[in-house]
N, C-alpha and C positions, 0 to 999 in steps of 0.2 A: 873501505867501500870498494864493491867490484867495480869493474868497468861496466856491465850490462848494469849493476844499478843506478849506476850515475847517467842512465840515458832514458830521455824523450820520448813515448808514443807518441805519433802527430798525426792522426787519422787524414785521413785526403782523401780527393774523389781518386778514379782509376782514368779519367780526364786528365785532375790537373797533375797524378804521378807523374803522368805518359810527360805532359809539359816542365816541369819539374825534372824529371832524369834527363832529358836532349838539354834544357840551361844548365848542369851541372857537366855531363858529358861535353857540352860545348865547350866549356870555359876551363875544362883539361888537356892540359896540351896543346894550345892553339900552335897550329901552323906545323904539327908533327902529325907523325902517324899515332893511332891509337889502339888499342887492343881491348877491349871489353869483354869484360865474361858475365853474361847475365843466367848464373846458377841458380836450381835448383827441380825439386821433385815434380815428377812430369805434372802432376795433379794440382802444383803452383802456377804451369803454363808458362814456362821462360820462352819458349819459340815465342807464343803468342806477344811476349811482351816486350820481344827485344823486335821485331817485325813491325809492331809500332812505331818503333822507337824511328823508321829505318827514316819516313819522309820528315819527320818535325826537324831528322838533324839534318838533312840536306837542305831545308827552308832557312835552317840556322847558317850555313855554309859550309858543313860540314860533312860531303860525301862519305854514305855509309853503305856496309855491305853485310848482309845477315849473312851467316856461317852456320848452320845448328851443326849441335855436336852429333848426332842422329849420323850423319854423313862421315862421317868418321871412326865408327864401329869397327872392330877387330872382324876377320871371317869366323863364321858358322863353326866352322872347322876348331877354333880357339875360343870362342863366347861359350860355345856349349858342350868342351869336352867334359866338363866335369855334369851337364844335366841342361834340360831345358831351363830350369827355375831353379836354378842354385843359388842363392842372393849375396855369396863368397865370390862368385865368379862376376858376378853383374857389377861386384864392390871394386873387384880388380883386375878383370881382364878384358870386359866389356867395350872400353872407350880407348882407339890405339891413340895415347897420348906425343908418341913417336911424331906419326904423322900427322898429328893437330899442329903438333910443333912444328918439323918440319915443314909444313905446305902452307903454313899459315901466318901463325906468332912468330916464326925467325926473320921470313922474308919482312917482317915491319918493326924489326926490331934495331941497333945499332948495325948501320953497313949492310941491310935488308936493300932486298930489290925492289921491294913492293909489288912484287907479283904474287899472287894467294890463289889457290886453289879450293873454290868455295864446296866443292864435296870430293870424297876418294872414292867411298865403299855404300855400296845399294845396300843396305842390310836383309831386304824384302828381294831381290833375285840374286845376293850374295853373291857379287860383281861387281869389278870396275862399274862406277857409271863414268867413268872416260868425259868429264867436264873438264870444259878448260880454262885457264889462267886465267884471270883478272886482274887489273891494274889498279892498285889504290894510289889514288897522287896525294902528292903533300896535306895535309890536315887532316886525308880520309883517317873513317872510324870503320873495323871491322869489330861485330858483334857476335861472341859466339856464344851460342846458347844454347842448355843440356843440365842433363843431373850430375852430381860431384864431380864437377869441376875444380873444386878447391884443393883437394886432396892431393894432388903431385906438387911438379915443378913447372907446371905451367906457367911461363910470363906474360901474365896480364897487365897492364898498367891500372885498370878500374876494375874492381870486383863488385858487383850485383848480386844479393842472394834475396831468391824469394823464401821468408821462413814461415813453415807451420808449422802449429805444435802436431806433438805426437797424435793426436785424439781424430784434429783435423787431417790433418796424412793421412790418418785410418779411413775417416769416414770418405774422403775423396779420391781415395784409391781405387779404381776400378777393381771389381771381381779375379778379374785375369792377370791383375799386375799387384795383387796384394803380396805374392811370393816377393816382392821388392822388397818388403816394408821392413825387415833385418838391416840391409844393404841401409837404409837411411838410418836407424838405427846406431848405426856402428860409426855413419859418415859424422856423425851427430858427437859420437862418443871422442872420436878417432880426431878428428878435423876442425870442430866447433866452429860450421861454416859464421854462426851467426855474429862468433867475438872477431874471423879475419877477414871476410869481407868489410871492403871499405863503405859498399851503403846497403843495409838493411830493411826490406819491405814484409813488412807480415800481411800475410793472405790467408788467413784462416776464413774471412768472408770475401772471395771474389770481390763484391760489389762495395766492400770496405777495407781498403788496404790502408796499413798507417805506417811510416817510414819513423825509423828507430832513430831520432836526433842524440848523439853523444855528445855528451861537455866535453 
């Protein structure tokens, strides 16, 4: 018996998830720094849902900092030598992992400073946006969130993925961002975000998410 079948649907509202992910998030790592990666397809809304996440866990005590991966884009010049809509190049040149790393996950990692740099790169005037440093003190949680995420060597301490099936990816794919839907595909094939992240939410209805409880 695999691992995905020896697991739990547990439908929830999108309420009690939001309450639900800040008590499990709280109670990792107390009194350390945290790294959170809340993955997945833009049309699952990980910005939207790790941005929730930011005041339930400061209420918890736990200072948090939303990071989207958005802000950490390769330049123009590297994202789209090979074409606008190349879904090869969206899969692996798109997200500079370098600089997530660097500006982010090291400094809160063993012997980090904890200072993070919450964005690099404007993708929309493909430029510096010249933000500056922020400080996460002790217990803070920084949240970073975007599509394939899981895919490198990124050091997360908690993985998040939102999962849809293929059908729903299709049908919630905007018009102008279906040229992705390869790029998920392959992440799907290549990475099987749903067996290595550590907590699984399916969203194939917005308004009915149900988190994937493992034995």
């Amino acid at each position: 018996m695999t691992r995905q079948q020896r697991a739990r649907v547990r439908p929830i509202s999108p309420s009690a998830l939001v309450e639900e992910l800040a008590d499990r998030i709280t109670a990792t790592r107390p009194g350390h720094w945290l790294r959170v990666a809340v993955d997945g397809a833009p049309a699952a809304a990980p910005d939207a849902l790790a941005a929730g996440l930011v005041d339930p866990l400061r209420v918890r005590g736990r200072p948090a900092q939303l990071v989207p991966a958005a802000g950490f884009l390769r330049p123009a010049s590297v994202r789209l030598e090979l074409g606008r809509q190349d879904p090869d190049s969206y899969y692996q040149r798109w997200l500079d992992e370098p600089g997530l790393r660097r500006e982010v996950l090291d400094p809160l990692g063993p012997g980090g400073t904890g200072r993070v740099l919450p964005s690099l790169w404007d993708p929309v005037t493909d430029r510096a946006t010249r933000a500056g440093y922020l400080s996460v003190p002790p217990g803070g949680v920084v949240l970073v969130s975007g599509a394939l995420l899981l895919g490198g060597a990124l050091p997360f301490d908690l993985t998040v993925h939102l999962a849809l099936s293929p059908a729903a990816l299709s049908r919630r794919t905007s018009p102008e961002q279906r040229w992705t839907l390869p790029a998920f595909d392959r992440y799907r094939r290549e990475v099987a975000p749903e067996q290595v992240a550590g907590i699984v939410i399916r969203t194939d209805d917005p308004d009915h998410p149900a988190i994937v409880d493992r034995r």
